[in-house]
C-alpha positions as CSV (number, residue, x, y, z in Angstrom):
1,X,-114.5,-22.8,40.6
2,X,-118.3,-22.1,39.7
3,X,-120.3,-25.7,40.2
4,X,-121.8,-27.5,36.7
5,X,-124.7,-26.3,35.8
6,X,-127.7,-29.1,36.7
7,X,-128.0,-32.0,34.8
8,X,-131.7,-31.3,33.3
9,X,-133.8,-35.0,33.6
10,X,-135.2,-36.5,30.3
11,X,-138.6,-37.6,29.6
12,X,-139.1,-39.4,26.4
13,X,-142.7,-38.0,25.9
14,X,-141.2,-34.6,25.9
15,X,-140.2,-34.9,22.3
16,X,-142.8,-37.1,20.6
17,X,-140.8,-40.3,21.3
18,X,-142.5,-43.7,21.9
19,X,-141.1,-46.0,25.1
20,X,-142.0,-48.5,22.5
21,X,-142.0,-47.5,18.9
22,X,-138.4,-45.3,19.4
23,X,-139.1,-42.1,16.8
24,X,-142.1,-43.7,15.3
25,X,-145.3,-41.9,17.2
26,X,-146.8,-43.1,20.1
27,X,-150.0,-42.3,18.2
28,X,-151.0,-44.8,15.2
29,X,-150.7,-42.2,11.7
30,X,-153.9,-40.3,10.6
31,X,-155.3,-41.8,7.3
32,X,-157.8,-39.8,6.3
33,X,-158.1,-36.5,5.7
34,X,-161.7,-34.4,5.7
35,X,-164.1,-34.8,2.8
36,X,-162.4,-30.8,1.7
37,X,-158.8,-33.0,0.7
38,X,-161.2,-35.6,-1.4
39,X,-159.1,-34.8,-4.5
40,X,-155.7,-35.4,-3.0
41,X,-156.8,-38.7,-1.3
42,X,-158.1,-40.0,-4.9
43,X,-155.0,-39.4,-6.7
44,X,-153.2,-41.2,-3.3
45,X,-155.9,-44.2,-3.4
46,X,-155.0,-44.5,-7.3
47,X,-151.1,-43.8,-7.1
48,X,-149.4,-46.6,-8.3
49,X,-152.2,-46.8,-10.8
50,X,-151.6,-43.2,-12.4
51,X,-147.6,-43.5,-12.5
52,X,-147.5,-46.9,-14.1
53,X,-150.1,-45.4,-16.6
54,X,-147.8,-41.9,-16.6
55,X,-150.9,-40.2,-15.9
56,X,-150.3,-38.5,-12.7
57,X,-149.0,-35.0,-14.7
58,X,-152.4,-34.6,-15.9
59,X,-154.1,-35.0,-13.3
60,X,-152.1,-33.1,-10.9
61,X,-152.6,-29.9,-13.0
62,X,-156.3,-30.2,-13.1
63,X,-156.1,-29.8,-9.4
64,X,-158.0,-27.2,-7.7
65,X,-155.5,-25.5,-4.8
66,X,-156.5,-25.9,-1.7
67,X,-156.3,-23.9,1.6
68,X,-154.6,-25.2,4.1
69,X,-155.6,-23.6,7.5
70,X,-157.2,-24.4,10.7
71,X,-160.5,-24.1,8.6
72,X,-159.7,-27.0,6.7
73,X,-157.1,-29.3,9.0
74,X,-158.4,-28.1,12.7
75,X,-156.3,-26.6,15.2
76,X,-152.6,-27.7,14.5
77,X,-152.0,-28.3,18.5
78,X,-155.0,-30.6,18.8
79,X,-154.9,-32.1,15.4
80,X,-151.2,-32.3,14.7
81,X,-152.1,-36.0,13.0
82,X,-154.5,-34.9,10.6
83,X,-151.6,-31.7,9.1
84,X,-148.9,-34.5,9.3
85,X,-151.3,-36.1,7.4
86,X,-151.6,-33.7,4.7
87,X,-148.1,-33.0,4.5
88,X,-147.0,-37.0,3.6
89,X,-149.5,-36.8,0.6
90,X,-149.0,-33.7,-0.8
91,X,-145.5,-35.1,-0.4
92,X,-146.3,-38.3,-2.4
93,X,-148.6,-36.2,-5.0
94,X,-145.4,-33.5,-5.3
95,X,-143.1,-36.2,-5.6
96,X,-144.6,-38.4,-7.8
97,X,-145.3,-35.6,-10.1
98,X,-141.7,-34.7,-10.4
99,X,-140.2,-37.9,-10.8
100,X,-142.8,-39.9,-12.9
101,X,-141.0,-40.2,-15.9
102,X,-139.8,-42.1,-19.3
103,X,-136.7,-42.1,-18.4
104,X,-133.6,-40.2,-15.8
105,X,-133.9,-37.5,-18.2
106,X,-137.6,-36.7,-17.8
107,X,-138.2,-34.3,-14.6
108,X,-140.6,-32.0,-13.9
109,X,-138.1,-29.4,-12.4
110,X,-141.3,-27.0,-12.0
111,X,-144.4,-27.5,-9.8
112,X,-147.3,-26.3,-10.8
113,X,-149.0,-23.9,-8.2
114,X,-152.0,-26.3,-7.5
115,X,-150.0,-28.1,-5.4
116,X,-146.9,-26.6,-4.9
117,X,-148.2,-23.7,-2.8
118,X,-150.4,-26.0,-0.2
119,X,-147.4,-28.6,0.2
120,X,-145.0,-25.7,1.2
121,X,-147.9,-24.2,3.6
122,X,-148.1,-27.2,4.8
123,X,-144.2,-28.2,5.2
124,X,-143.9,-25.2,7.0
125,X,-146.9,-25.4,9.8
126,X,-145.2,-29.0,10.5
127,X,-141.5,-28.0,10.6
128,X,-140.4,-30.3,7.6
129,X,-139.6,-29.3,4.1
130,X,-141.9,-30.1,0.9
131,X,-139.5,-32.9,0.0
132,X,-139.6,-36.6,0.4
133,X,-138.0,-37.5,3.2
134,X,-137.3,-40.2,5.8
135,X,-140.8,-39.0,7.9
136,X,-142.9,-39.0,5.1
137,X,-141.3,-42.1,3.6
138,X,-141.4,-44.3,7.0
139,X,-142.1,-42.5,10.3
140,X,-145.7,-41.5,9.4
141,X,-146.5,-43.3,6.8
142,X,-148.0,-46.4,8.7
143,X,-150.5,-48.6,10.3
144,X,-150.9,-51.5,12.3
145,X,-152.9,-54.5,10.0
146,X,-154.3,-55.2,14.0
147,X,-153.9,-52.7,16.6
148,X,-154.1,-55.0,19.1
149,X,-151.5,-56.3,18.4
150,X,-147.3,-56.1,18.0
151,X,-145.8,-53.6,15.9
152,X,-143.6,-56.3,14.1
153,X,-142.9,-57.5,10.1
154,X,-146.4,-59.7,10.5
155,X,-148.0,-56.0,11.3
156,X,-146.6,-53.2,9.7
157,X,-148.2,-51.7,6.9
158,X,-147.2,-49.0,4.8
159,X,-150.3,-46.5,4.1
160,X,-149.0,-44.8,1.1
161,X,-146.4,-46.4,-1.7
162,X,-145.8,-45.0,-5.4
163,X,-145.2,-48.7,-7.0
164,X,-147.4,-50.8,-6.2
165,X,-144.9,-53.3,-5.5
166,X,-144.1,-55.4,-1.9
167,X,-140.7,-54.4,-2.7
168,X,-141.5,-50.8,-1.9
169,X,-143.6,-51.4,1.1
170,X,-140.9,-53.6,2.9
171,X,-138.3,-51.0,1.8
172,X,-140.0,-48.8,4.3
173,X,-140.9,-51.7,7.2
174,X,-137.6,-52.7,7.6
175,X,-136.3,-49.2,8.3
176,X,-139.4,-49.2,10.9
177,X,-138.7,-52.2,12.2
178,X,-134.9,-50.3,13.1
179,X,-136.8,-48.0,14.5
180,X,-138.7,-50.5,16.8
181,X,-135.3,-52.7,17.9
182,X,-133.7,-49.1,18.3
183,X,-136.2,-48.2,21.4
184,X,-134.9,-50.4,24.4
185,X,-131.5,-49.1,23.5
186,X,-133.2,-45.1,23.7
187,X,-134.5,-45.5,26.4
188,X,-131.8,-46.8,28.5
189,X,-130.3,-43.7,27.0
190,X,-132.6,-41.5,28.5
191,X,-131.8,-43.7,31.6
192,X,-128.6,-43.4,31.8
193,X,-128.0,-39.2,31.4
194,X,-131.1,-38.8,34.4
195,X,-128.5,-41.3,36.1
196,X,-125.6,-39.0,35.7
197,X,-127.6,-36.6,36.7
198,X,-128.6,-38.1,40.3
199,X,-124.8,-38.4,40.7
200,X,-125.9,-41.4,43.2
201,X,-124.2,-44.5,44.9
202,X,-126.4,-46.0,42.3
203,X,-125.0,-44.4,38.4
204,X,-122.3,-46.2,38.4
205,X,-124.5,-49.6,38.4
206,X,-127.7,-47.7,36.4
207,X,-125.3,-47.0,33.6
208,X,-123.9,-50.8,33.2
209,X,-127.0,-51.4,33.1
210,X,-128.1,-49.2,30.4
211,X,-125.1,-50.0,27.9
212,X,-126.1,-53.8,28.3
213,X,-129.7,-53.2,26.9
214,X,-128.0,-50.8,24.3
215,X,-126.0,-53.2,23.1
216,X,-128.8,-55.3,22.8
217,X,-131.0,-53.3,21.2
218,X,-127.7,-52.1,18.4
219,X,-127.6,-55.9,17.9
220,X,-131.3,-56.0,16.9
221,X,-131.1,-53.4,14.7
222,X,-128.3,-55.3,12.7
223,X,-131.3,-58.3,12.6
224,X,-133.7,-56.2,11.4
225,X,-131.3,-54.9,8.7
226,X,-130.8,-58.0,7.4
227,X,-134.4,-59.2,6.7
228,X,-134.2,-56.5,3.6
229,X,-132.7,-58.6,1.3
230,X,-136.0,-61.1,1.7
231,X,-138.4,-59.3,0.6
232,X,-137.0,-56.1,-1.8
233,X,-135.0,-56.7,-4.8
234,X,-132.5,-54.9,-5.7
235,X,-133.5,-54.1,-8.9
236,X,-136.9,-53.3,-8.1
237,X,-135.8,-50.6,-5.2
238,X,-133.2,-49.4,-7.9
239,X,-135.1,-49.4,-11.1
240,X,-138.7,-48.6,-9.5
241,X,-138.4,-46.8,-6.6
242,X,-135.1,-45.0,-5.8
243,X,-136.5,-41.7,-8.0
244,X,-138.9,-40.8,-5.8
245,X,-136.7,-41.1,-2.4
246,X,-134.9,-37.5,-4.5
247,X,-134.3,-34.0,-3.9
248,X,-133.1,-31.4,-6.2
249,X,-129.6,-31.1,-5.2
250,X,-128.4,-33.2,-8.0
251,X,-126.3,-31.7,-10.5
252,X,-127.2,-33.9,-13.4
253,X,-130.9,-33.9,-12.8
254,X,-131.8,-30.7,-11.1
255,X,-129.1,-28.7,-11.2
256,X,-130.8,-25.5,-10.6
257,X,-133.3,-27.1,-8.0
258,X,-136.8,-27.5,-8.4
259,X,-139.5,-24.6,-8.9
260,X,-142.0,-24.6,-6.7
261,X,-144.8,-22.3,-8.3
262,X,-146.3,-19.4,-6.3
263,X,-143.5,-20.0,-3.8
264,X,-139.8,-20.0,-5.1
265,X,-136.8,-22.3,-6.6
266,X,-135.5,-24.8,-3.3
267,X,-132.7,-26.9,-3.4
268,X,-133.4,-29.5,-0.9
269,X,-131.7,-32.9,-0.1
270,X,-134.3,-36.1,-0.8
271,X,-135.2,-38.9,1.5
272,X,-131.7,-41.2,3.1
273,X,-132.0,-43.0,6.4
274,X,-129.4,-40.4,7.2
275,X,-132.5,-38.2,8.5
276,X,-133.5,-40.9,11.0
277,X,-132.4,-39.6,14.8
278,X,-131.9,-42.9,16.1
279,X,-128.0,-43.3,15.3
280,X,-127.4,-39.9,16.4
281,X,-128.7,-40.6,19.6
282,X,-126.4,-43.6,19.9
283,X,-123.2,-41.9,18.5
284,X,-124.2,-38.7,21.0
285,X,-124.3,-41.3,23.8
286,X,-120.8,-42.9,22.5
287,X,-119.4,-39.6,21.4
288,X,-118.5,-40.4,18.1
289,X,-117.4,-37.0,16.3
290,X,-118.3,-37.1,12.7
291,X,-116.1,-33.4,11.8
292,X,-117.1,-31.3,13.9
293,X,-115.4,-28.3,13.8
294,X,-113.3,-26.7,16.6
295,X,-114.1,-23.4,17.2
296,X,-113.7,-20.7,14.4
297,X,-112.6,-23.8,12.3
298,X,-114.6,-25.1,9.2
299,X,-116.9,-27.8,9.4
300,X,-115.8,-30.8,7.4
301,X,-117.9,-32.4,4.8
302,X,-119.7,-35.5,6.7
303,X,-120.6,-32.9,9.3
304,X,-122.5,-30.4,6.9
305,X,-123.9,-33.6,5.3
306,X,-125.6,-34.7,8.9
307,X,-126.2,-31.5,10.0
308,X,-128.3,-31.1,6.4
309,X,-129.8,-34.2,7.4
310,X,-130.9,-33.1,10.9
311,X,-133.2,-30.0,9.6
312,X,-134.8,-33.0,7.6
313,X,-135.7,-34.4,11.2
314,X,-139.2,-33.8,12.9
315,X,-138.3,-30.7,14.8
316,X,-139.1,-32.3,18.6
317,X,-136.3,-34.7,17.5
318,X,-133.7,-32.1,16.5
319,X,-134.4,-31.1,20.1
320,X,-133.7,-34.3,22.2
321,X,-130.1,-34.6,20.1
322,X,-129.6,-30.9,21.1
323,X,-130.8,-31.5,24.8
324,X,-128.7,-35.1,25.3
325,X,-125.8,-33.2,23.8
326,X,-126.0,-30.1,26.3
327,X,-126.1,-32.2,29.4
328,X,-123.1,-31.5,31.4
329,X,-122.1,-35.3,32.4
330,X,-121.5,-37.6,29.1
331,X,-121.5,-41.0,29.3
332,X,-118.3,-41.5,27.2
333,X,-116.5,-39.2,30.4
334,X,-117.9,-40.9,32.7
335,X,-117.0,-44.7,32.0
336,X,-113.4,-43.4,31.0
337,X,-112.9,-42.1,34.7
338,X,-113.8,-45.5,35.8
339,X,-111.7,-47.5,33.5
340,X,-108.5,-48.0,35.4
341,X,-111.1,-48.9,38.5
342,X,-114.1,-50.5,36.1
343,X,-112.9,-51.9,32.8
344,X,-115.3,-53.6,32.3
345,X,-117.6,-50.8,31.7
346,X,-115.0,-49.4,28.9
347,X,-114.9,-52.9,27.5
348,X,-118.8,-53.2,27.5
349,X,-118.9,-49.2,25.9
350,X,-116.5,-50.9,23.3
351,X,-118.4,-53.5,22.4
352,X,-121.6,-50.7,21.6
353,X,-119.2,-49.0,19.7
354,X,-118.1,-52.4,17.7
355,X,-121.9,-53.1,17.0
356,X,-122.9,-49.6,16.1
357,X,-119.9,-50.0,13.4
358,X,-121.4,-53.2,12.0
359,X,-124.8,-52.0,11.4
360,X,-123.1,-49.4,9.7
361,X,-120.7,-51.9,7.5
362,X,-124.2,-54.0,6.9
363,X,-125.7,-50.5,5.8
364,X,-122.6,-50.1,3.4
365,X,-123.5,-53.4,2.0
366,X,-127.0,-52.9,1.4
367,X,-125.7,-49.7,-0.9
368,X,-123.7,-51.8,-2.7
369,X,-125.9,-54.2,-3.4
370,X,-128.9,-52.0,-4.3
371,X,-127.4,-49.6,-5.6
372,X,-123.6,-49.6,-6.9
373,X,-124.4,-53.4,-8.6
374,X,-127.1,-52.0,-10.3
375,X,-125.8,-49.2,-12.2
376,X,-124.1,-50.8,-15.7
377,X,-120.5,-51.0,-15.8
378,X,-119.7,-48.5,-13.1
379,X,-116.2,-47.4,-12.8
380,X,-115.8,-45.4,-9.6
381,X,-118.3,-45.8,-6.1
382,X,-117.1,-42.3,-5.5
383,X,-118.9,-40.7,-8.6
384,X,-122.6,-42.6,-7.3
385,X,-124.3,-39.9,-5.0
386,X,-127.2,-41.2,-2.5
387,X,-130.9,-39.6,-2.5
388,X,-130.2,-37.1,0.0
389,X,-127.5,-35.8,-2.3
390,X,-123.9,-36.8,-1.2
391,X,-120.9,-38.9,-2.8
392,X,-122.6,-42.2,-1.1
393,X,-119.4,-44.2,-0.6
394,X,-117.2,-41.6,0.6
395,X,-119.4,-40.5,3.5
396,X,-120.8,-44.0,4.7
397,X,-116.9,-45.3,4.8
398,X,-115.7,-42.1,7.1
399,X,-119.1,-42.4,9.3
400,X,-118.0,-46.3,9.6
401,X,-114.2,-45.1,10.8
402,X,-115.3,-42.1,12.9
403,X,-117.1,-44.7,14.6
404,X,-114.3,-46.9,15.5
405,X,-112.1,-44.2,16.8
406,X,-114.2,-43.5,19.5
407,X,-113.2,-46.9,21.4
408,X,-111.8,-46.3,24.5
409,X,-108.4,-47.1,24.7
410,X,-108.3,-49.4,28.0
411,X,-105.2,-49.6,30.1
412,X,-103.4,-53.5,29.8
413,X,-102.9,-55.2,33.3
């Protein structure tokens, strides 16, 4: 029998992941563009301004396009900051332009050229589309009010928000702060699989270890969760701000996607937490299977939903999901091997499993609070679909019970 092939080690930095921050950068978000993007950063600087006053159409058309090359942004490899940059507001200045409206009848289905063409170059040279979408919304759309200090509710800022409105801004904090609780939990992770792959008199130890600050960390991410409801109503995240978190999937609103002048008609799925990589990491490490298809089979629906979701994902990202799921020695096999020997280690992999399932049920709730009890008198959940474009109540319930079938079933004494 041919040996495994070698476990390959993991280093966090790698793939743009913070020992701290989780899948927030390392490096504190660009603000400011050169003095060439002037017009883009006055419409951003006046934002709320211009959509409350529905004057953001106008002005978007009188743009002048601009060039988006290494002229203008520097060298993408050295300046990747500065195009990130650029792509979250041209995002905000596309987005708001589409979805500034009277009423859920009013959309610009077609971008005019002026902006259109730059926010696709731009999409493109960093690996994202020209959509809003959980990076643009969250992940680089930051700063620190004091850099000296934590990156914590007290310090998080957002840089960018369409409303004006504190509501918006903690929308977007709270999901950071996941982000922040998430990142003792991925780095044990990482921990763990180089662990496996020593194959030492140590792993067995390592890896105990490793689910106990995972559990932890799943914990604080259910904490976090719950500070949303201080902070963002629910009527002001449904009434303000859930149009511009949108694709163009939507079969009511855009239901032959959006024209993107100069460039082409896309159909792309908007902004959903769904495009965050943290719980993937976990469910990898757990291996929860969310349909995925055995061979030659068909892929059910909450698979192509998260696999939709995943080319939303900064591309470095996409690759550490790929690169934990290729190694040779999962964690899940491992602690079931031990379990008639260890059970402890299957009961404590339970318990991750229990608290990844909660978040997810406290998830549920926030959608029914926010959005389902917001939408006058509503007859069926299943008919509501979420910003990134799928029956919301249908998917988030199977997620929650693919979850709890992947408990190990420990043997009784």
């Amino acid at each position: 029998m041919d040996a495994p092939p070698p476990q390959k080690r993991l280093k966090l930095s790698d793939f743009d992941i913070s020992e701290t921050r989780g899948f927030m950068p390392e490096e504190i978000p660009c603000k400011k563009l050169p003095d060439y993007f002037r017009s883009w950063e006055d419409i951003i600087s006046d934002l709320p301004q211009l959509i409350e006053r529905k004057e953001i159409r106008d002005r978007v058309e009188k743009l002048d396009q601009l060039e988006i090359s290494e002229a203008t942004l520097g060298k993408l490899e050295t300046n990747r900051s500065q195009w990130l940059w650029a792509y979250v507001v041209a995002t905000f200045i596309g987005q708001a332009y589409i979805w500034t409206n009277k009423d859920d009848t009013d959309v610009k289905t077609t971008v005019p050229k002026c902006i259109a063409v730059p926010w696709n170059e731009v999409a493109e040279k960093v690996e994202l589309p020209p959509v809003q979408t959980y990076a643009t919304a969250c992940l680089y759309n930051w700063y620190l009010a004091d850099p000296t200090k934590p990156t914590d509710e007290e310090n998080l800022k957002s840089l960018i928000i369409y409303t004006g409105l504190l509501d918006e801004e903690w929308f977007y904090i709270i999901s950071l702060l996941v982000e922040v609780a998430a990142a003792p939990g991925i780095r044990a992770v990482v921990e763990a699989y180089n662990a496996l792959a020593s194959n030492s008199d140590a792993t067995e130890d390592t890896l105990f270890q490793c689910m106990k600050k995972i559990l932890e960390s799943a914990k604080n991410m259910s904490a976090a969760l719950d500070k949303m409801y201080s902070k963002c109503k629910p009527e002001k995240f449904f009434g303000d701000l859930r149009r511009f978190q949108r694709g163009s999937t939507d079969k009511g609103l855009t239901p032959n996607g959006i024209t993107y002048e100069g460039v082409g008609v896309k159909k792309l799925s908007g902004a959903s937490a769904g495009q965050s990589s943290t719980l993937p990491v976990f469910d990898i490490f757990l291996g929860i299977k969310h349909d995925e298809p055995e061979q030659g089979e068909k892929p059910g629906p909450v698979f192509e939903y998260l696999d939709d979701m995943r080319q939303h994902m900064p591309m470095k990202h996409q690759h550490f999901l790929e690169a934990l799921k290729e190694q040779p020695k999962q964690p899940r096999e491992y602690v079931k091997e031990k379990m008639k020997t260890k059970p402890e280690m299957a009961e404590l992999f339970n318990s991750i499993v229990s608290e990844i399932s909660k978040f997810r049920g406290k998830h549920i709730a926030l959608v029914h609070k926010y959005i389902f009890d917001q939408i006058p008198n509503l007859t069926s959940y299943e008919k509501v679909t979420g910003t990134g474009g799928t029956p919301i109540q249908t998917f988030l319930v199977d997620v929650k019970k693919n979850t709890n079938k992947a408990k190990l079933p420990i043997p009784q004494n």
